[in-house]
N, C-alpha and C positions, 0 to 999 in steps of 0.2 A: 206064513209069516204075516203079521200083521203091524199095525202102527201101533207101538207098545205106551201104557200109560208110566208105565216106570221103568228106567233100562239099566238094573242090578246087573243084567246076565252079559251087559255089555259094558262091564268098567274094563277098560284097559287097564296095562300093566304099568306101576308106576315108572318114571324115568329111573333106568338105571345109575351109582352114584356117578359113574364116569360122563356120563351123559348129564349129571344134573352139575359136577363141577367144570365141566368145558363153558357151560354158557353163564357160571358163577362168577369164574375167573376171565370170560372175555369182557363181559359187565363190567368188573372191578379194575380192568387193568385198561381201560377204553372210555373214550367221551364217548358220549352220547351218540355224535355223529357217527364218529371212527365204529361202536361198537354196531350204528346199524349197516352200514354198509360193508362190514364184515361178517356179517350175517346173512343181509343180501346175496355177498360175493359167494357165500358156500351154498346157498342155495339153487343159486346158480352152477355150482361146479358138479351140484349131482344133479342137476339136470342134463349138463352135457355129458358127464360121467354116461347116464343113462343112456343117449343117444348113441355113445359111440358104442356101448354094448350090441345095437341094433345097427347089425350091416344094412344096406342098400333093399335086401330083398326083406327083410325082416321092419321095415318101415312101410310097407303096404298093408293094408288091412280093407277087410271088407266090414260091416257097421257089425254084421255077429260076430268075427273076429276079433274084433275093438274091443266089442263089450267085453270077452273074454281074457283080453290083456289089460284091460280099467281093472277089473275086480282083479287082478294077481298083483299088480303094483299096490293096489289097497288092504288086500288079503295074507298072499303071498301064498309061499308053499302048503299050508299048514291051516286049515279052517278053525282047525281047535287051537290056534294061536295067532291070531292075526293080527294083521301090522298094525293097520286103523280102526278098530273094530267100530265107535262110532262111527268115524266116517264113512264107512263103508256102508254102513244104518243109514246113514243120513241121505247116503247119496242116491239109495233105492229108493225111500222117503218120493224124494225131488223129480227124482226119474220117473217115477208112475203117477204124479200129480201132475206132473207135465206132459203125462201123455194122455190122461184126462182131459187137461185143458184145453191142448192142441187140437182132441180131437171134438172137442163141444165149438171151436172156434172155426174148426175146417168143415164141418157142417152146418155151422152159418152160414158158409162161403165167405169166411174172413182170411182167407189164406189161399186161396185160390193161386194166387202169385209164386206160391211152394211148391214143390212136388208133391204128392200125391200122399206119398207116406211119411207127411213131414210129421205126423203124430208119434211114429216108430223113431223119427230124430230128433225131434225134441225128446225124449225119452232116453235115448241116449244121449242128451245131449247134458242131460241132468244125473243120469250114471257118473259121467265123468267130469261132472262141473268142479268139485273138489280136489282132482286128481294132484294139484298142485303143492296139496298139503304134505304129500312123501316125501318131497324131500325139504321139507322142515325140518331141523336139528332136533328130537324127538323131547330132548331135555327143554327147549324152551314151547315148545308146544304143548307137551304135557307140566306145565310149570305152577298150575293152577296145583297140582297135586303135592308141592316141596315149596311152597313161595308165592308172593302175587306178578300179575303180569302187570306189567306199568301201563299206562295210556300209550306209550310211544311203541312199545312190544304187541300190544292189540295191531297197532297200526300196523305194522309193516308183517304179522303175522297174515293179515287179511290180505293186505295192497302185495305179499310176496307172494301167496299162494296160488292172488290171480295170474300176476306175473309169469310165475314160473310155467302152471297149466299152459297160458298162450305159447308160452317156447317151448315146449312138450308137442304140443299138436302142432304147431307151423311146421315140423320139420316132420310129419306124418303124412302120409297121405292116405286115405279115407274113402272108399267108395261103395257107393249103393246103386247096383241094376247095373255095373258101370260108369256111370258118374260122379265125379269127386264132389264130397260134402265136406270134404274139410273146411273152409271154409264156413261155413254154415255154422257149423261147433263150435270150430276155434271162437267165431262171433259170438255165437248163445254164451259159452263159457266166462269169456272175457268181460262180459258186461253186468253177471248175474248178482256184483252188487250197488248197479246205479238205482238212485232213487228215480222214482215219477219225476219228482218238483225240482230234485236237482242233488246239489252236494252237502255235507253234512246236519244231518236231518239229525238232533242228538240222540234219537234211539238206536240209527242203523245209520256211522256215516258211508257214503257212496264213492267211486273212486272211478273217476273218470278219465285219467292219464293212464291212454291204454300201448300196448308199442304199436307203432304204424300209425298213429292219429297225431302225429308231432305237437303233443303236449297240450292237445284241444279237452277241455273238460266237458262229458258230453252230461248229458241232462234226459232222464229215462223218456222223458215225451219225445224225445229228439229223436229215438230207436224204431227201429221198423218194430211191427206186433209182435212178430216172432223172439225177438231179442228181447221182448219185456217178459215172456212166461218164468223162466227161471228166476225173478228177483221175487217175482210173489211168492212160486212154490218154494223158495230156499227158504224165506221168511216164515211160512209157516210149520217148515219141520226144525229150523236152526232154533226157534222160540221154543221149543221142548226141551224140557233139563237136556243137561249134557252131560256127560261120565265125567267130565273134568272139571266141572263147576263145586267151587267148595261150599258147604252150606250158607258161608255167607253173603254166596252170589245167588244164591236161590231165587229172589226178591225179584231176579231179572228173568225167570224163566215160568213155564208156567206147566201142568202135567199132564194134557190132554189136548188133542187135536180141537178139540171143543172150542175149549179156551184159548189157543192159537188161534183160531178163526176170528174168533173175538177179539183178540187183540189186534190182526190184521183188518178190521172193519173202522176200527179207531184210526188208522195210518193211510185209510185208504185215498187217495190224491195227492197224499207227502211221499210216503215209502212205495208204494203198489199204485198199480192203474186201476183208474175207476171201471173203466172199459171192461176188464179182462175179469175182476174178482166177481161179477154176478155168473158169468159160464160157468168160472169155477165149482163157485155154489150148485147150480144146476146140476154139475158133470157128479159132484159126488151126493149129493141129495138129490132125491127125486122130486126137483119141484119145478117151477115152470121159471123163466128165465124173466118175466114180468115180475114175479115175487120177489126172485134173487136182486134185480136190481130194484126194487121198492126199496126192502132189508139194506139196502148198503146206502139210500138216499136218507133211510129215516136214521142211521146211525150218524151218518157223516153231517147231519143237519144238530143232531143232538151234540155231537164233539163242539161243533161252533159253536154250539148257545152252549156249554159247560166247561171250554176250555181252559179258562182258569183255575176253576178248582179240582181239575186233574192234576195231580202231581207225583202219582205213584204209580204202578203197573196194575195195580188192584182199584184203584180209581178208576182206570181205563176200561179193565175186565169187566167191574160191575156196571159201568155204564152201557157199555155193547150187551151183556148179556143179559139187563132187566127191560130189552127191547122187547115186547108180546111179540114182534114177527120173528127175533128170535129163536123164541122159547118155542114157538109156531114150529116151527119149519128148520131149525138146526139142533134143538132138545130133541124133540118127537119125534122127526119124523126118520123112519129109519135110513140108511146111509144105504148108496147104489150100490152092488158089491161090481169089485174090481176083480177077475180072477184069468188071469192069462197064461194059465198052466190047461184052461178048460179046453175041451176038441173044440168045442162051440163059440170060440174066441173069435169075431170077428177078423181078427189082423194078427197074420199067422207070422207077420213079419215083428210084429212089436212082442208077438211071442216067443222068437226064436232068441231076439237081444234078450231080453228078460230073463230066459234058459240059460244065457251062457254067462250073464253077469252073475247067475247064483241063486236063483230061484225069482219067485214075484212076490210081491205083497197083496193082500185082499183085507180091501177097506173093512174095517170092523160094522 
């Protein structure tokens, strides 16, 4: 499996009618208010729904175990049918970029502070960063495909999914070697869309009312390192078309990892940490970590002096990508390959979660 430049093979199934007129008729028949936090409220009800399916003993898990019950809530019974079939793309995406990152970071000795295999948790930690999107009302999630979603339907599709994810894993418990990581994930998960610079950034806005922080809006500089991997790597698989984008949303997406990179070199101090995106670079091209952050000082130096006559996502692309240390070093130069299906994998533990969420991906 690789990181695909077009995903034909992954369109979901449109909302069925029953499903596209429950959330027609709560629209129609509901303010504004009323109709979001009735929506909130169901998504909350199969969250718990969810929990109470899961006795006592069946809320333990070990990090392979997880993996294995991440991908069936996002899969389900049935491979050639599957529940979220993007997200479930998506969330491998995020999961093996972040375990790239983590581990180009813990060989710095930037994470020192972690356990040892925090590369194998971050990794899961971006398997199941999404998980929250299941119990979405499937009619207003796939809504893009029968109708538009409004500004205030984006909202609380994002700000509920995180939501929901955090109450899913608080009431899990998680352990690796023995020791409980739940928290660690629950954290990675819950934060995976604050910005660097802060809150509403108008390409990607950030949402920092998280449960347990009594209503403190946190600001991504404000986060331990580890808590910042997942908003980069989600950022650059979320910016690749999506099954559910109609072609008149096209304009916001882009169709190759390439070009994702590029657009995240543009955002980089607003949306993503300047710190973290030159590892990145490193961890999947082979190049040195001095170049990597050269490439992200001479883009971020170009945004300033052109910012105003960026105004479109193709403005942005062309300016990141007519960089020469682009063209250098992320055109040419071939990509690291990632493959932890191999006997010769390093980390036999990031291999095993990988195994049981549904195979790996290997960077093209």
């Amino acid at each position: 499996m690789q990181f695909l430049d077009h995903r034909g093979v992954w369109q979901g199934r449109r909302p069925r009618i029953t499903e596209r007129l429950y959330i027609a008729t709560l629209q129609r028949t509901s303010s504004s208010d009323e109709y979001r936090k009735k929506i909130l409220r169901g998504i909350f009800k199969r969250v718990f729904d969810r929990l109470e399916q899961l006795d006592d003993g069946h809320k333990h898990f070990t990090t392979s175990s997880f993996s294995t019950f991440t991908r069936r809530e996002l899969v389900g019974p049935n491979d050639r049918s599957p529940f979220l079939p993007y997200t479930y793309m998506h969330c491998r995406e995020v999961g093996d970029l972040a375990y790239i990152l983590a581990r180009e970071l813990q060989q710095a000795g930037l994470l020192n502070y972690l356990p040892e295999d925090i590369a194998a948790l971050m990794q899961l930690s971006g398997y199941v960063h999404d998980i929250g999107k299941s119990f979405i009302p499937r009619g207003l999630l796939g809504k893009e495909l029968w109708g538009r979603l409004t500004d205030s339907e984006r909202d609380f599709i994002r700000y509920g999914h995180l939501q929901a994810g955090v109450a899913l894993l608080e009431e899990l418990q998680i352990e690796d070697n023995g020791d409980s990581v739940s928290r660690l994930i629950t954290d990675n998960v819950g934060c995976h869309h604050i910005n660097f610079s802060g809150l509403n950034h108008p390409r990607s806005p950030s949402y920092g009312e998280l449960p347990g922080m009594d209503g403190k809006l946190i600001i991504g500089s404000e986060l331990q390192l580890h808590q910042r991997i997942l908003k980069l790597c989600d950022l650059l698989s979320a910016r690749l078309k999506r099954y559910y984008r109609v072609p008149n949303d096209e304009a916001d997406s882009v169709d190759t990892l390439e070009k994702s990179i590029a657009f995240a070199l543009t955002v980089v101090g607003t949306e993503v940490d300047p710190l973290l995106f030159p590892y990145l670079l490193k961890g999947i091209y082979n190049i040195s970590l001095e170049n990597a952050k050269e490439l992200v000082e001479r883009v971020r130096t170009r945004v300033v002096l052109n910012r105003e006559r960026m105004i479109t996502l193709d403005d942005l692309l062309d300016l990141a990508m007519t960089e020469p240390m682009f063209t250098r070093f992320v055109r040419r130069e071939n990509r690291l390959k990632l493959d932890l299906s191999s006997d010769e994998s390093p980390d036999s533990h990031a291999k095993e979660i990988s195994r049981n969420f549904g195979g790996v991906l290997v960077l093209p």
